[in-house]
Structure formats: structure tokens, C-alpha cells
N, C-alpha and C positions, 0 to 999 in steps of 0.2 A: 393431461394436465396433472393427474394426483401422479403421475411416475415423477415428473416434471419437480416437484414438488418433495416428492422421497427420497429423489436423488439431491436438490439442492440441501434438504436436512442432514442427508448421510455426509456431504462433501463439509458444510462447515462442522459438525459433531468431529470429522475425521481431524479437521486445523486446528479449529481451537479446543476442542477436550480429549483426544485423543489422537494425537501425532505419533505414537508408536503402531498404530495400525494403520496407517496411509500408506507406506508403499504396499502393503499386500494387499490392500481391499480398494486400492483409488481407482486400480485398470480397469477393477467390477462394476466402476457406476459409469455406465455411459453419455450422461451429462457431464462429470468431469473431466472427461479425456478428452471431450469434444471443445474446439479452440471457440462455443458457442460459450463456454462457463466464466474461462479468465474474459472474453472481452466483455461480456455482461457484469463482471465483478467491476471491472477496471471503469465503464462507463458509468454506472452508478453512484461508485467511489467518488471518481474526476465531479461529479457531477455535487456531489455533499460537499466535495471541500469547498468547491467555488460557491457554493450557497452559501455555507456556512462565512467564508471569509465577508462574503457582501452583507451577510448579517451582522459581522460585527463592524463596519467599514460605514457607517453611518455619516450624513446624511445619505438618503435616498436621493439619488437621482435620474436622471434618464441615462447617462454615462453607465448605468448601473446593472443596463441589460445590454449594455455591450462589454464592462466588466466580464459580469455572467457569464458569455460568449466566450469570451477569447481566453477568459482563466479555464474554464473547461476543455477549452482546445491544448493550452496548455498543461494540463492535470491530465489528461486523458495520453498527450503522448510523451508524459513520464510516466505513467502507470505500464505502461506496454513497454518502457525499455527499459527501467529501472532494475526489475526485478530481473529483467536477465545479464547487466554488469553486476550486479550483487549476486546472483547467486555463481558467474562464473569467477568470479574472486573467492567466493567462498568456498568453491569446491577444487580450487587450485590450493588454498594453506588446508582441506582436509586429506588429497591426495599427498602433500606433503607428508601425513600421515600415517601414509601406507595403506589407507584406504582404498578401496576400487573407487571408477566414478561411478556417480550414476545423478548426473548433472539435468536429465530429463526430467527423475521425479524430481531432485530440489526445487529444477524451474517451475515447475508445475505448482511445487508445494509455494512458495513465492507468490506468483501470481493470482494463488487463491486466497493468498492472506491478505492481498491490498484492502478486499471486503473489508477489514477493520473499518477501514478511513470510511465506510459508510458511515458511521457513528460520529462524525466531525463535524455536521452538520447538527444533530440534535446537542449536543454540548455543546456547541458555539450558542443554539439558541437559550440553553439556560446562561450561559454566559451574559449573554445578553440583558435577560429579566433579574439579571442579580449585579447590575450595572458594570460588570467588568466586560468593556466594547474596548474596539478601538483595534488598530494595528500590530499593538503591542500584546494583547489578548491573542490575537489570530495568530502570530509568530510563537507566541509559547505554547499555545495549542498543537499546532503544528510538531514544532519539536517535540513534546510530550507523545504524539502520534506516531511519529518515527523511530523514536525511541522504542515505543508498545512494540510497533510493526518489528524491528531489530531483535526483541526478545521473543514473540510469535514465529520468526523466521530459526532462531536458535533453537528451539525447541525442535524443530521441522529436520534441522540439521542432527540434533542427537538423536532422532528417530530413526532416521532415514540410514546417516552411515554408522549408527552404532557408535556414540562417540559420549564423551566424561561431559557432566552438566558442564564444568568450566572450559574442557574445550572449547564446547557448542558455543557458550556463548562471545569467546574468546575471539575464534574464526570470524564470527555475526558482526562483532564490532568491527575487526578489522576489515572485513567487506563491505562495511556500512562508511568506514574512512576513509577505505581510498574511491568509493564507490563516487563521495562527496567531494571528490577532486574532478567532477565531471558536473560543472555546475549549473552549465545548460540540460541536463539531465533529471539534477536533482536539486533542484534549489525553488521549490516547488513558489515559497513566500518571494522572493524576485522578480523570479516570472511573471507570476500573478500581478507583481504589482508594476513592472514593466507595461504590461497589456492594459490595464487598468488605465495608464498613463496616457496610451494610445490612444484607449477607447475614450477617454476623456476629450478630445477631440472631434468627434463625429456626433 
């Protein structure tokens, strides 16, 4: 449990404060290489938004744990294919480059960053105690989250292929735009509230 534990420290230290050392130390933690780390990130993550969203989505109702349900099922299988259309759009305009690929670490690096979206749940909850609820709160959260995640992934990108800050984050958005032409994918606030619709029902 304490390696468990050293290794989850090392892998988020490596994304978000230091992405210049992730490809040469990430093969060395044996938690992150192992496909046990992004699906543990990605369940967590899937799991804060849909909390998060139903905390601001007031009233309560019994609809509200099959919301829960079905937006997690939702969140969870754009967390798992998200991050591999965006990073292989991204590592297509960096080979444009002249870059070598190396579309493994990106993915990797990608899928480690979803962790962000843990934190969507604890700010949706002060959102809430500071009366800004509602649907309209959850969609700009949201966005604002996407946005972070875009700029956590460009840094990921200038580490990884050695590339100008403005590339990196040049590349990031444009993977992030066409990424957003696949809206069953990524249209995270829809879905959610497609399912929501459903689950209102039962």
C-alpha cells in the first residue's frame, strides 16, 4: 500500500508540476504504466463530475440516483476515449513538425491528466453554498474544466516532443476543436443531461 501510494504521488507531481520529466521517469513507476492507473483516474474523475453536476441540479429527487448512474456511465466512457482522439489529433499537427511520434507517452500523459476533473465535484460544492446552482453553473464549470484540462495536456505536449510554449498550446487547442466535432464523445454537459432526461422516467 505505501508503494501504492509513492507511485500515485510520483505520477500526479510528474503531470501537473513537473511534465518535463514524464517521459523519462513515467516507464519507472510501475503504477503508471499499468492500464490499473488511467482507469482509476478516469472512474473517479467520471464519478466527481456526475456528483458534482447533481449537486448543482437541484431539486433532489429520486430521478437523481439514476441521474448519478447513467451520467457516470456516461463520463466514464468519454474519459476512456477522449483522451485518445485528442491526443491522436495532437500528435498528427506535431509530426507535421517534424517531430518523431511518440503518441504512447502523449496518451498516457492525457489520460493521466483527466484526474483534474476530480476537483469538479468539490467546486461545484462551494458553488453551491455560495448560491451559484443550477444548470447554467454546471456548463461553465464544465467548460472552465476543459479548458484547464487543454492547457495541462499542452504543457504534457511541450515536454514530451520538445516543442515552443505557443506551439504546445497551439496544437492543444486545435486537438481540442476538432476533437469537439465528435459530440457523442465529448459533449460531456448533453449527455448528462440526455440521461438525466431518461432517468427521469423510471
Amino acid at each position: 500500500m505505501r508503494d501504492f501510494f509513492f507511485d500515485l504521488v510520483d505520477v500526479l507531481e510528474l503531470v501537473f508540476l513537473d511534465p518535463l520529466r514524464y517521459s523519462e521517469e513515467i516507464q519507472e513507476i510501475p503504477f503508471a504504466v499499468s492500464p490499473v492507473s488511467s482507469w482509476m483516474f478516469s472512474i473517479l474523475s467520471a464519478l466527481s463530475l456526475s456528483v458534482g453536476m447533481s449537486i448543482l441540479s437541484a431539486p433532489y429527487t429520486i430521478s437523481t440516483l439514476s441521474f448519478l448512474l447513467f451520467g457516470f456511465i456516461a463520463n466514464l466512457f468519454m474519459f476512456r476515449f477522449f483522451p485518445f482522439f485528442f491526443s491522436l489529433v495532437a500528435d498528427y499537427y506535431v509530426q507535421k513538425k517534424g517531430r518523431s511520434q511518440k503518441l504512447l507517452f502523449l496518451l498516457l500523459f492525457a489520460r493521466h491528466s483527466v484526474v483534474l476533473f476530480l476537483l469538479f465535484a468539490p467546486v461545484c460544492i462551494v458553488f453551491h453554498a455560495i448560491g451559484l446552482s443550477g444548470l447554467g453553473s454546471g456548463f461553465f464549470l464544465l467548460l472552465s474544466f476543459i479548458v484547464l484540462y487543454c492547457l495541462t495536456v499542452s504543457r504534457g505536449l511541450k515536454s514530451i516532443y520538445e516543442l515552443r510554449n505557443r506551439d504546445a498550446l497551439r496544437f492543444s487547442f486545435y486537438a481540442l476543436g476538432l476533437t469537439i466535432l465528435f459530440p457523442f464523445l465529448m459533449n460531456l454537459y448533453t449527455a448528462t443531461s440526455i440521461f438525466q432526461s431518461i432517468s427521469g422516467g423510471f
